[in-house]
N, C-alpha and C positions, 0 to 999 in steps of 0.2 A: 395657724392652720397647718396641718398635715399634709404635704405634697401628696401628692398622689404614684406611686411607682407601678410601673407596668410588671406583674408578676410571673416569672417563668419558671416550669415543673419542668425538669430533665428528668425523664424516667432513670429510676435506676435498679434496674433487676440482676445486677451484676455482669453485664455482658457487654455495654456499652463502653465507646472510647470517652468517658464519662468527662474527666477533665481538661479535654481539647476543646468538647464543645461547651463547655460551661467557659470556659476562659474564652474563646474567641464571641461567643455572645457577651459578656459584658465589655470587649474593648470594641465591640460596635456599639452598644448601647449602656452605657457608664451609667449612665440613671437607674435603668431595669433592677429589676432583685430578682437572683439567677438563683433559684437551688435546686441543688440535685437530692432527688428524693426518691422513696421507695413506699410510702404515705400516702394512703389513698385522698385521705382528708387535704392534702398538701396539694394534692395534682389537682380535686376538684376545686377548689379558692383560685386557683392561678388562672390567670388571664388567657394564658398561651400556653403551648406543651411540646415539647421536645422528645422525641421517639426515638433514638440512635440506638444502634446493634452495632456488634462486632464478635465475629463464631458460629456456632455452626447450630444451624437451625432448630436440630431436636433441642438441644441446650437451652435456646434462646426462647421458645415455645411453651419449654417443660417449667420455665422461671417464670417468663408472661401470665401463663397460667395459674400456678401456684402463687404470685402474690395478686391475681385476680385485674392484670394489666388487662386481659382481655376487655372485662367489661367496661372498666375504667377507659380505656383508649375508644369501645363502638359508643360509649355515652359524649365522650367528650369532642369525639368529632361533630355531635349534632349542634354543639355549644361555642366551642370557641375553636379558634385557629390552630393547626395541629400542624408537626414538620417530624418527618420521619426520616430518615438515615440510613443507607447501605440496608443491613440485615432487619431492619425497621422497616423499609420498603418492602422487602420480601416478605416479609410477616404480613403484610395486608391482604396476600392474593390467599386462595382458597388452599393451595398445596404444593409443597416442595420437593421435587424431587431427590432434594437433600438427606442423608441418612436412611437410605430405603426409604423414603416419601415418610412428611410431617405434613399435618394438616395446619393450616393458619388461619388468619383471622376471618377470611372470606369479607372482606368490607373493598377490595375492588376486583373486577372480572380479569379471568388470568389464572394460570400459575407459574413457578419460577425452576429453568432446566438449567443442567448442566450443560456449559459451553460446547463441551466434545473435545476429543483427544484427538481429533485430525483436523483442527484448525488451523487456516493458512489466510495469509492475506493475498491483498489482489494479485500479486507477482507468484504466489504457490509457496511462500517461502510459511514454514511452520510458524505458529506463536503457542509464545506458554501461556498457558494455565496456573494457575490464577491471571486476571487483567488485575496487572498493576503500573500503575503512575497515571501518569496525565497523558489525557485526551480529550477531543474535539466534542462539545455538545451543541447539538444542534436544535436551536430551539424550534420546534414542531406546532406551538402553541400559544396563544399569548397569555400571559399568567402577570399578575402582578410584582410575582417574587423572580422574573426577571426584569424589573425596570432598572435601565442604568448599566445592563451587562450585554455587551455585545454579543452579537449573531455566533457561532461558532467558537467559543471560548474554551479554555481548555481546565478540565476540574481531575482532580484527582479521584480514582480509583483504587479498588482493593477488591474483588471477588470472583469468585468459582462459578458462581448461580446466576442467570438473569430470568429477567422476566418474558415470558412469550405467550402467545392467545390470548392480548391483553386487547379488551375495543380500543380502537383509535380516535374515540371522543375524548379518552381520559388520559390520553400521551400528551404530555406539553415541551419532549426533549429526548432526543436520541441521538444512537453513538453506536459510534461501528469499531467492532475487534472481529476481525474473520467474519463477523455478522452483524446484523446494524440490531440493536434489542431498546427497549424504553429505557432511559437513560432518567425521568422523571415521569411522574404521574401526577393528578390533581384531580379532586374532585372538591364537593362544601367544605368548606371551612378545611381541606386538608393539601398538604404539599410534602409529595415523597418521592426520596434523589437517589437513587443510587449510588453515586459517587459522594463522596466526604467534601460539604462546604468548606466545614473547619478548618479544612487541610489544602485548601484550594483557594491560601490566598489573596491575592484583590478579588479576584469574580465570586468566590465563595464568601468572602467577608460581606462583599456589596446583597448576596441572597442572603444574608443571615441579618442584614439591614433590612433590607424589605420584609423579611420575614417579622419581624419586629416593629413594622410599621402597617403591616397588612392586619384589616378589621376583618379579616373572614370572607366566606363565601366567595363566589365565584361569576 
């Protein structure tokens, strides 16, 4: 008899940190069949799906589009369990202030601003632009993809753009750089982080375990 392998689609539209996240999902889940694809036919078989960006929005957008990620990502949220990543998150909300404004996928309420050039933390002391490294997440929500990861954990980041005029039914994590912005979001069958699991770790390895153990929905 044929074991049975849990099947996962890494989007691949060229823009994604494609081989961080494919290699830290199979040393969480060694059983799994991890491919990264670009195949429509490939992402719809797969059990699971994997959404990760990295770049700048028109780019990320212009490719989504053109190999028809779009639709493939608003069908496959109805269906199976979806994880989206950094510029994968931003891609969900309706519009980016990124590159003179790009429009996105409109699949949750919001859209994504740039941080501001007079950003200061609580002392007044300036921070740069881009938020890079590790920071505190604060979970806001209880979600399944974090069981097993403590209150306040610290995940790595990388970006210019966050999310704001997002409802607060659909924040399950936030985090403060000069301003406290959704640090994660969730809705059916979908879970999207701003900050890079991959890269983040025991608490990002432990979400990319649940993430591989979570049947969907919410």
């Amino acid at each position: 008899m044929t074991e049975f392998r849990t099947r996962i689609a890494v989007l691949d539209y060229g823009m994604g940190n494609l081989h961080s996240v494919s290699k830290a999902l199979q040393t969480v889940a060694p059983k799994t069949s991890v491919i990264v694809t670009s195949n429509a036919r490939d992402i719809e078989e797969a059990d699971k799906i994997v959404f990760p960006g990295v770049g700048a929005m028109r780019d990320c957008m212009a490719q989504i589009r053109a190999l028809r990620f779009d639709t493939v990502v608003k069908k496959a949220v109805t269906e199976k369990p979806v994880l989206c990543i950094c510029v994968g998150m931003q891609a969900l909300f309706s519009h980016s202030e990124e590159n003179d404004g790009v429009a996105g996928l409109g699949l949750m309420p919001g859209r994504v601003r740039f941080f501001g050039h007079d950003l200061c933390d609580a002392d007044g002391l300036r921070l740069k632009v881009p938020h890079m490294g590790w920071n505190e997440v604060h979970q806001s929500g209880d979600h399944p993809l974090w069981h097993g990861i403590e209150q306040d954990s610290r995940f790595y980041f990388v970006h210019s753009y966050c999310a704001a005029d997002v409802d607060p039914e659909v924040i399950v994590g936030t985090c403060r750089y000069g301003v406290e912005f959704p640090a994660a979001v969730a809705g059916p069958n979908l879970f999207a982080a701003q900050f890079h699991p991959e890269k983040s770790h025991t608490a990002g390895l432990r979400l990319l375990k649940n993430f591989i153990e979570w049947n969907g929905q919410r």
